[in-house]
C-alpha positions in Angstrom: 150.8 27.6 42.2 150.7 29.9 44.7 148.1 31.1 47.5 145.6 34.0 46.4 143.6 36.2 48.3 140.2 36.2 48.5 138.3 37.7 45.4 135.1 38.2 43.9 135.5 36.4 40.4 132.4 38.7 39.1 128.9 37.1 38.0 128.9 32.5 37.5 129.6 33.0 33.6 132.5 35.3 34.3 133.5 32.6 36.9 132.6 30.0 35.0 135.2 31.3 31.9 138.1 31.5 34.0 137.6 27.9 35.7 137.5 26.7 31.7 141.2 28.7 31.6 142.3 26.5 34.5 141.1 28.9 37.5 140.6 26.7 40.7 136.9 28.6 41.9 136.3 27.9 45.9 132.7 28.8 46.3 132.2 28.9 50.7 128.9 30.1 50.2 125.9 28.3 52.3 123.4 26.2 50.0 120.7 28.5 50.4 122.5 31.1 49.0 123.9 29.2 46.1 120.3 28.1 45.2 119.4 32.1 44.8 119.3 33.9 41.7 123.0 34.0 41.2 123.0 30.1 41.5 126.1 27.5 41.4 129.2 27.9 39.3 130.3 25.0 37.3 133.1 23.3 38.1 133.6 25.5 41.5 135.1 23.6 44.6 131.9 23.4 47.5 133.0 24.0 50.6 131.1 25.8 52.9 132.4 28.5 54.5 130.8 27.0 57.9 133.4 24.0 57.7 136.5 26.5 57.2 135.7 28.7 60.6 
């Protein structure tokens, strides 16, 4: 499969559809902001952008 560019996937349930159609969903975002009113995304990959830089 190859490589992607970065891209906003839209809301969690619009993200949360295309994971369910075999999308691989990085999420980099810090805890804090995954705990806001947006919240987590099933079946995302965690890792923190922090641990990529």
């Amino acid at each position: 499969m190859p490589l992607r560019a970065p891209s906003c996937a839209g809301s969690p349930d619009e993200a949360a559809v295309a994971v369910a159609r075999g999308a691989r969903l990085v999420d980099t975002r810090p805890r804090f902001q995954r705990a806001a009113a947006d919240g987590e995304t099933p079946g995302a990959i965690i890792i923190e952008r922090s641990h990529l830089d």
